[in-house]
C-alpha positions in Angstrom: -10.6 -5.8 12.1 -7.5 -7.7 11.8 -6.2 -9.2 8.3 -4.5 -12.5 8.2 -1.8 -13.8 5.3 0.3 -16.7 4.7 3.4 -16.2 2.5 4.7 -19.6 1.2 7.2 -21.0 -1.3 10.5 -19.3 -2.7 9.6 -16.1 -1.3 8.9 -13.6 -4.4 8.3 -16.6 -6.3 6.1 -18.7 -3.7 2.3 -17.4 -3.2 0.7 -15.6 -0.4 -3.0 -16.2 0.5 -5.4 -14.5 2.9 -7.4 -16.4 5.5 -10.1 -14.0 5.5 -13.6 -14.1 4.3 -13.2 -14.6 0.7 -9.6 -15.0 0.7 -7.4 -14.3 -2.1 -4.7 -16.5 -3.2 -1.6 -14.8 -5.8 1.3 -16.2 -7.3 4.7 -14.4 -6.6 6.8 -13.5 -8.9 10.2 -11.7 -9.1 10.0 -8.6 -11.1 11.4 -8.1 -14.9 13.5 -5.1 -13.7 14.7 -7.1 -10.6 16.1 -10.0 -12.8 12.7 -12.2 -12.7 10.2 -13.5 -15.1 7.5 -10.7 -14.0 5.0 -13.1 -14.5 3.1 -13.1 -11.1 2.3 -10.2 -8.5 5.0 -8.7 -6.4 4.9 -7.7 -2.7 5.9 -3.9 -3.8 2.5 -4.3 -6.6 0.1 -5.2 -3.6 1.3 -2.8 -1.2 0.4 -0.2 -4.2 -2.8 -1.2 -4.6 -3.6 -1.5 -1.0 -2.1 2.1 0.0 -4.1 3.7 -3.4 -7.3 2.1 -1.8 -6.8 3.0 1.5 -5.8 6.8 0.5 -9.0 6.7 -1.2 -11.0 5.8 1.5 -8.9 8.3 3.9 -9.8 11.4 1.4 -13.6 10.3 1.1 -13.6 10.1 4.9 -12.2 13.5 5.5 -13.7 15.1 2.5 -17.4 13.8 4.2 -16.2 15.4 7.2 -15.6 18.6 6.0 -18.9 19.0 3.8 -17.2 18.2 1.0 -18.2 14.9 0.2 -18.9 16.2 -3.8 -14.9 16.6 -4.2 -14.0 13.3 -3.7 -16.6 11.6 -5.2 -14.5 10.6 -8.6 -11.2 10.8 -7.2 -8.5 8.6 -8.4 -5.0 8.1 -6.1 -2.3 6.9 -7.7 0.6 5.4 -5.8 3.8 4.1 -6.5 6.2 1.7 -4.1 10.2 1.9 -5.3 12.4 -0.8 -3.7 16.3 -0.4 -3.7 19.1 0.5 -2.1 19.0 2.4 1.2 21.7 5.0 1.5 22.9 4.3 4.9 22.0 0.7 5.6 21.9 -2.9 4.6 19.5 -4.4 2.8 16.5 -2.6 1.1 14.5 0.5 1.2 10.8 1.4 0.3 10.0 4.6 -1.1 6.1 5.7 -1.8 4.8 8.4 -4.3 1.4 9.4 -3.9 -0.7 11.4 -6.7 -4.4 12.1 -6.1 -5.8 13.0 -9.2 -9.4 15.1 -9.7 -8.9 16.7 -6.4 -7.3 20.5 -6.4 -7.9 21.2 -2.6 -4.6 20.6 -1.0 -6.2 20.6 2.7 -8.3 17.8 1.8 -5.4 15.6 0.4 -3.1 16.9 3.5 -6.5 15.6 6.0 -6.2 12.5 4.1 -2.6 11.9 4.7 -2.9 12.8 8.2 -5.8 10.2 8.6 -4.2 7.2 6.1 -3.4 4.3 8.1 -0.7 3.6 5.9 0.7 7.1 5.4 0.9 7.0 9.4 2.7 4.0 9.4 5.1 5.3 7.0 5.5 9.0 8.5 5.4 7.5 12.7 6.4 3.6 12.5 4.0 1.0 13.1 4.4 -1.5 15.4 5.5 -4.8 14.5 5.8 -8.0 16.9 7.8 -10.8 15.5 7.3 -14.4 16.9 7.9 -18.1 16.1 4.4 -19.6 15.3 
């Protein structure tokens, strides 16, 4: 499976829309706490959501794995993206938090974090090719 997005506009205050099935189609906005109106999504907002949902699906997986499907079941993961200042480069930084909440076996959440595509990406790189289109 491969996702496809267009960004578009003023950047954090243009829109981004997917191309695939459904689609989905957002308005940017700039963040209160980052000087902005705060009256749209952000790119730090959706990467929360998606890494909550995709943690989610990570723990079910390896909680069904393990025979322990019943643990999972009404988990909740919270997740949190900071943006700021790096502390040894330009530019900004991304930081993640991660809370998984109804859980209390700590080798389940670890097997989920191992398995995350996004918790990969963040712990080993991902690759990223970038092109003119």
């Amino acid at each position: 499976y491969t996702a496809h997005a267009t960004a578009s506009g003023q950047g954090r205050n243009g829109t981004v829309k997917s191309n695939d099935d459904i689609g989905l189609e957002l308005r940017l906005a700039m963040p209160k706490s980052l000087g902005g109106k705060g009256d749209g999504q952000n790119p730090e907002m959706l990467l929360a959501m998606g890494y909550s949902a995709c943690f989610l699906g990570a723990l079910q997986m390896v909680a069904g794995q393990q025979g322990k499907t019943a643990l999972a079941r009404d988990a909740k993961v919270h997740a949190q993206v900071h943006i700021g200042k790096p502390n040894d480069m330009a530019g900004f930084g991304l930081s993640v938090e991660i809370q998984v909440e109804g859980v209390k076996d700590q080798a389940l959440i670890d097997g989920a974090h191992a398995a995350c595509p996004y918790s990969r990406a963040f712990k080993h790189g991902a690759e990223v090719k970038v092109s003119q289109a």
